[in-house]
C-alpha positions as CSV (number, residue, x, y, z in Angstrom):
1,X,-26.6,-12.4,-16.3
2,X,-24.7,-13.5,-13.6
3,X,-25.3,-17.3,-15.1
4,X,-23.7,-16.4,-18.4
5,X,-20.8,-14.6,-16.5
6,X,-20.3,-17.8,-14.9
7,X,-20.4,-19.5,-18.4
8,X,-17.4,-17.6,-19.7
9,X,-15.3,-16.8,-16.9
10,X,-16.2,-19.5,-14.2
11,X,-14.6,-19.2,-11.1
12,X,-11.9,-16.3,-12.0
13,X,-14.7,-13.7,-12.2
14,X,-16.8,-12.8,-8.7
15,X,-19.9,-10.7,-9.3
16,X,-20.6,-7.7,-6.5
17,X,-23.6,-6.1,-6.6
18,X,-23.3,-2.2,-5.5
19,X,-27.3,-0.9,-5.7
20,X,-28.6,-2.1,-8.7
21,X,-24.7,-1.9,-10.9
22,X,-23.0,-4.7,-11.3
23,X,-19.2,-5.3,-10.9
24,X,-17.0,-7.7,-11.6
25,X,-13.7,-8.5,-11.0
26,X,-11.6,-11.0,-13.1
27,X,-8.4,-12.6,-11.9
28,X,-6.0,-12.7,-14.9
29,X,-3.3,-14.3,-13.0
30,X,-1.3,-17.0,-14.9
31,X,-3.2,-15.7,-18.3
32,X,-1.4,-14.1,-21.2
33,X,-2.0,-10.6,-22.2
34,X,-4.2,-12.2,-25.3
35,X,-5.6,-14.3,-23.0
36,X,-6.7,-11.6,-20.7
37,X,-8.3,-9.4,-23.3
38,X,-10.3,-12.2,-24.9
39,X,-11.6,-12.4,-21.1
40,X,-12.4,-9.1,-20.3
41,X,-13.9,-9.0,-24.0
42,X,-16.4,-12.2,-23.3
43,X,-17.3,-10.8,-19.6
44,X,-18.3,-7.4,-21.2
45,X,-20.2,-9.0,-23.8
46,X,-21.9,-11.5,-21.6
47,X,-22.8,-8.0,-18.9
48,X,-23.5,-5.4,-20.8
49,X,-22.8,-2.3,-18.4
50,X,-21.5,-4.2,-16.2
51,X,-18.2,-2.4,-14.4
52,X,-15.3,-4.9,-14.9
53,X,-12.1,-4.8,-13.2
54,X,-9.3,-6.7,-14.1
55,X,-6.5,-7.9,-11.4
56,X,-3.3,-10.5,-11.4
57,X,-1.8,-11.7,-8.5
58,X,2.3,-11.1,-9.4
59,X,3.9,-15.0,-8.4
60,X,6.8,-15.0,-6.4
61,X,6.6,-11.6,-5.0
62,X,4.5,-10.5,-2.5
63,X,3.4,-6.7,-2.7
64,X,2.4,-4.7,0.6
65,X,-0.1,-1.7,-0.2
66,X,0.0,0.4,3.0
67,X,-2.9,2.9,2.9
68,X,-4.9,5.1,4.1
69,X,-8.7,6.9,3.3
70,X,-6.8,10.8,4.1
71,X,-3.5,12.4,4.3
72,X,-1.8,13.3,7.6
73,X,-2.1,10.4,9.2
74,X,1.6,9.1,9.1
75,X,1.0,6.5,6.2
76,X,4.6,6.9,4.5
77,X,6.9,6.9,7.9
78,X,4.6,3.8,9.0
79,X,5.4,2.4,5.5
80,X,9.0,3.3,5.3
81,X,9.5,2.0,9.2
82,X,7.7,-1.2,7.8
83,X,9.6,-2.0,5.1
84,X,12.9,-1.6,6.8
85,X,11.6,-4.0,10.3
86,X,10.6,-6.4,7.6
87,X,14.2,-6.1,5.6
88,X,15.6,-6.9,9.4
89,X,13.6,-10.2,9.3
90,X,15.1,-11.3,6.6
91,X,13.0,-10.5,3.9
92,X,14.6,-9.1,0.5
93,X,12.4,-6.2,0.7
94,X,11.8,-3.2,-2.1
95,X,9.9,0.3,-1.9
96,X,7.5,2.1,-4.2
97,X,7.0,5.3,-3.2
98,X,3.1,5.1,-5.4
99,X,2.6,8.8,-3.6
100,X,3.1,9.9,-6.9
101,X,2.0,13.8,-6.3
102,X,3.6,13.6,-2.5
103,X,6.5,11.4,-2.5
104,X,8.3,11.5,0.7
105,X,10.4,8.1,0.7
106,X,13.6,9.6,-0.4
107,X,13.7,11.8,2.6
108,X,12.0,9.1,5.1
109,X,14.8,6.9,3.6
110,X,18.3,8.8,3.5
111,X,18.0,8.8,-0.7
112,X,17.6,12.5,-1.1
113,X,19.0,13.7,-4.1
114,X,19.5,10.2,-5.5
115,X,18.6,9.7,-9.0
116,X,17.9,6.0,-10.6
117,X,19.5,4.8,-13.9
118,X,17.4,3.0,-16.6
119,X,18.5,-0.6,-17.9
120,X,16.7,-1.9,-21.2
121,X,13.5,0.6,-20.2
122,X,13.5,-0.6,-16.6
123,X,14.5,1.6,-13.6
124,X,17.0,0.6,-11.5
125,X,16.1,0.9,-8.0
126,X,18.7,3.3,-5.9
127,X,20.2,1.5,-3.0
128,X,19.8,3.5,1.0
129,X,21.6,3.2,4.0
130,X,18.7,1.0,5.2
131,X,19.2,-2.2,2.9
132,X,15.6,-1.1,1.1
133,X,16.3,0.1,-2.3
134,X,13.6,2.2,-3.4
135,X,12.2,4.1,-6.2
136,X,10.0,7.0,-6.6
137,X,8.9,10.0,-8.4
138,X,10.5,12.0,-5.7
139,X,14.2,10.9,-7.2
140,X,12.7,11.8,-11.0
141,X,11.8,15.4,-10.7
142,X,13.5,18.6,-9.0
143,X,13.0,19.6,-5.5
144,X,9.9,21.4,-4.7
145,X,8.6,21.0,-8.5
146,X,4.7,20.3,-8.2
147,X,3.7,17.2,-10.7
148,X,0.4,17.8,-12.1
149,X,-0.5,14.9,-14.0
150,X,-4.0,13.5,-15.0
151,X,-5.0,9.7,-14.7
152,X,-3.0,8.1,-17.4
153,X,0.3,9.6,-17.2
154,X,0.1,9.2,-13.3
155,X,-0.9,5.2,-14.3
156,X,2.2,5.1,-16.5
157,X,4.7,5.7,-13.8
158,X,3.0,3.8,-11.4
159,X,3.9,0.9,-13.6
160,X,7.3,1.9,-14.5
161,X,8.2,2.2,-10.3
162,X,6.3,-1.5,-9.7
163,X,7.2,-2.5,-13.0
164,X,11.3,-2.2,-11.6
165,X,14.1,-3.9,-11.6
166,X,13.5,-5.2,-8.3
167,X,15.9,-8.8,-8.8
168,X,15.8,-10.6,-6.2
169,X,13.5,-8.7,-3.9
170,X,10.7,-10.9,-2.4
171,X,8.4,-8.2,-1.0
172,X,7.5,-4.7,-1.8
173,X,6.7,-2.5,0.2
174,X,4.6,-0.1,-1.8
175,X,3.2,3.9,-0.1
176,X,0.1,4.5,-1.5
177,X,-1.0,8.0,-1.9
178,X,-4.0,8.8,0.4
179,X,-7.5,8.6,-0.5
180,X,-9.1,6.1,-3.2
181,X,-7.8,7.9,-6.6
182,X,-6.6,7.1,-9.9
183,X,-3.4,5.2,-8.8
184,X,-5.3,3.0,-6.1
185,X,-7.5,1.6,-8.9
186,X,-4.6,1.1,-11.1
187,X,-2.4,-0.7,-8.5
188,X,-5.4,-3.1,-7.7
189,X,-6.3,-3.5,-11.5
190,X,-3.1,-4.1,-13.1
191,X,-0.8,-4.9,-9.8
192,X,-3.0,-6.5,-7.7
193,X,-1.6,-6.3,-4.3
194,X,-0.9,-9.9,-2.5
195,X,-2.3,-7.4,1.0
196,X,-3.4,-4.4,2.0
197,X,-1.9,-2.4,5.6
198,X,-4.4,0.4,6.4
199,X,-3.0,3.3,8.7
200,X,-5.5,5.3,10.7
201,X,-5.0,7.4,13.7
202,X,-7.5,6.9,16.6
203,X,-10.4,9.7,15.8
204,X,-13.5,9.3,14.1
205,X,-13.0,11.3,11.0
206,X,-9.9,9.3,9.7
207,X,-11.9,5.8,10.9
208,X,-14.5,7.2,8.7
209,X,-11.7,7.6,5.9
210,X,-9.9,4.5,6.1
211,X,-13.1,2.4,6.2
212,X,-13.2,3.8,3.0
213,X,-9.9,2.2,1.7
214,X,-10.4,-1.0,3.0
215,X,-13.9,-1.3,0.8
216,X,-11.9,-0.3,-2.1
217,X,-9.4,-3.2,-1.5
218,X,-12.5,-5.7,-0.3
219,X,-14.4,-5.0,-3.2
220,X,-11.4,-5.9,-5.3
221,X,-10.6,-9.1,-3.8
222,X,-7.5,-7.8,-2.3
223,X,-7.5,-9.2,1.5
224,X,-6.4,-6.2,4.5
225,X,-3.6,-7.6,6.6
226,X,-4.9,-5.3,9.2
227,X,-5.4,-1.9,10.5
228,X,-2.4,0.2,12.1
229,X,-3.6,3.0,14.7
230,X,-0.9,6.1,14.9
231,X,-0.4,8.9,16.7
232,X,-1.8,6.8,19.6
233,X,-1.2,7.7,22.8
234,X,1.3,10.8,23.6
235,X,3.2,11.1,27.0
236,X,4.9,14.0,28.1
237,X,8.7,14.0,28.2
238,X,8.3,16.8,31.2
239,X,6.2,15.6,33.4
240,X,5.4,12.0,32.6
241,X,1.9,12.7,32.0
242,X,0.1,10.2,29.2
243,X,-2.4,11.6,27.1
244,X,-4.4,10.9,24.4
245,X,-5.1,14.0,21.6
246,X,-6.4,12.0,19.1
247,X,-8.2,9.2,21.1
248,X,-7.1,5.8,22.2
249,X,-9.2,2.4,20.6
250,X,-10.5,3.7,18.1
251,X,-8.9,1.8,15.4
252,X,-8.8,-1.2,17.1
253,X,-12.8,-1.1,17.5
254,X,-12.9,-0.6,13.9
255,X,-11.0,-3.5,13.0
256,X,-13.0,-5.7,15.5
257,X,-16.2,-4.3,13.9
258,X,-15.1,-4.7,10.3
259,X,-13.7,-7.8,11.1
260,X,-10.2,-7.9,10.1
261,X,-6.8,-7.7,12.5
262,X,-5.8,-5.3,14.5
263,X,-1.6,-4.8,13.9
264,X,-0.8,-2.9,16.8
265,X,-0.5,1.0,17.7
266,X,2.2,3.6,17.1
267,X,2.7,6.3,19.8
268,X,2.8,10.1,19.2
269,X,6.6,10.6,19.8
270,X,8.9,13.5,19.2
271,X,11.4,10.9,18.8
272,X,10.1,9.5,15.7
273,X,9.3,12.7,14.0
274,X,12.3,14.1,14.3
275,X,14.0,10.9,13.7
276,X,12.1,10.3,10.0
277,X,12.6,13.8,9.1
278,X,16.4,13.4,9.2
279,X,15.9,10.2,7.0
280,X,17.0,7.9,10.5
281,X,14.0,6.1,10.5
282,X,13.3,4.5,13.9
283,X,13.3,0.9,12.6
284,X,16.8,0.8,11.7
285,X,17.4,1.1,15.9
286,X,19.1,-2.0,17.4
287,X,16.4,-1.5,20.3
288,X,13.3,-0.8,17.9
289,X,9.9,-2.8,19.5
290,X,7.0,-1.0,17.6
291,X,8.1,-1.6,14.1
292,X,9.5,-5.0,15.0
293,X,6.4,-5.7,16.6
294,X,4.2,-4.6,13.6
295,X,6.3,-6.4,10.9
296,X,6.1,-10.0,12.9
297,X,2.5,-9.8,12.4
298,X,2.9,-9.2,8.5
299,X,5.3,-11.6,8.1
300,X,3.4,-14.1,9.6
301,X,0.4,-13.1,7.8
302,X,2.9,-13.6,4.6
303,X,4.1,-16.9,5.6
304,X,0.3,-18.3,6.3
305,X,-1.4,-16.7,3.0
């Protein structure tokens, strides 16, 4: 089977086993949408049963998938802080707030109570005092409403916030909701993500998690940039005292097991809370290291892919 896979896809398909199922994942980049359907047509018919994922590398613009396996961990200020130490560097930078039943980036990001206008069916991302314009489902419905929304209609907006007039933007930056859901698949089946950030704090449990996020990316040929521990390390602004609630390593042994790099670590500071909670995101600072720090790594791993 894998032989006549080969035959009609050659070397855009790659053939995981997982058990005794077999996946494979297709790279549609450069193809037309006929062209991609005939594909995924011959694959199916050449592996009957056979789970088949589609993906396309978007050329010319890089998008950044920060994630994480659970919720709490500190995924969207990380990605917000990101974004903004990346715009800082130069780099004509966008965000997708893709936490489609959480969105947060609005407040992270100054835009609350923003509202983006629509150009020939394509949103117009809303500008924020940062230089990152943004877009997310947080600026489309009212405060506080709850969105509860099966697979497809979440899929659909995912695409219309990617999908963006984004002009000359050269990177997005795009929050993931936690966990490995409907909208990761359809970001890596339809968007394909040029990298992958993975947030984690320090203790087992959300190790466990993210490991978790990082096979859903490596199983769909979308490479991890590296792994971000947060919440690491806490010292007291009383007494001086440093301490470690959550753990200290722990990510970075993961990424040394798992073998991809380790981006750095993110204290547990009042200072940033507070700060992202008012929408002053630490990042924008003239005398910001951490962020800096974390989006030199990225952007070199940008400018080597």
């Amino acid at each position: 089977m894998t032989t006549a896979i080969a035959a009609v896809a050659g070397d855009r398909a790659t053939v995981r086993m997982d058990g005794e199922r077999m996946g494979v994942v297709l790279d549609a980049t450069g193809l037309s949408p006929a062209a991609r359907d005939a594909l995924e047509a011959a694959v199916h018919a050449a592996a009957p049963g056979a789970r088949v994922i589609v993906t396309a590398e978007r050329t010319g613009r890089a998008l950044i998938a920060v994630a994480s396996g659970k919720g709490g961990v500190g995924k969207s200020t990380i990605a917000a802080n990101l974004a903004i130490a990346l715009a800082r560097r130069g780099r004509r930078v966008g965000m997708v707030d893709a936490d489609i039943y959480g969105p947060s980036q609005p407040r992270l990001l100054g835009a609350e109570g923003t509202r983006p206008q629509a150009l020939e069916q394509q949103l117009i991302p809303v500008a924020t005092p940062y230089g990152v314009p943004l877009l997310s489902m947080g600026q489309l419905v009212e405060p506080g409403r709850a969105i509860a929304w099966r697979g497809p209609m979440t899929a659909g907006a995912l695409g219309q916030l990617v999908e963006g007039a984004w002009g000359a933007a050269d990177t997005l930056v795009v929050d993931m909701p936690p966990g490995t859901g409907d909208v990761q698949l359809t970001m890596v089946q339809k968007h394909r993500p040029t990298g992958a950030v993975i947030v984690s704090t320090p203790q087992d449990l959300a190790l466990i998690d993210a490991t978790r996020a990082i096979d859903l990316f490596v199983k769909a040929n979308v490479p991890i940039i590296g792994l971000i521990e947060n919440m690491a390390g806490y010292r007291c602004p009383h007494c001086g005292e440093n301490s470690d609630p959550f753990g200290r390593g722990g990510a970075e042994a993961a990424a040394a097991e798992l073998g991809i790099p380790f981006l750095g670590r993110v204290p547990l500071e009042l200072a940033i809370r507070t700060a992202s909670d008012a929408g002053r995101p630490p990042a924008w600072e003239p005398d910001d290291t951490i962020f800096a720090g974390l989006a030199t790594r990225v952007a070199e791993w940008l400018a080597a892919r």
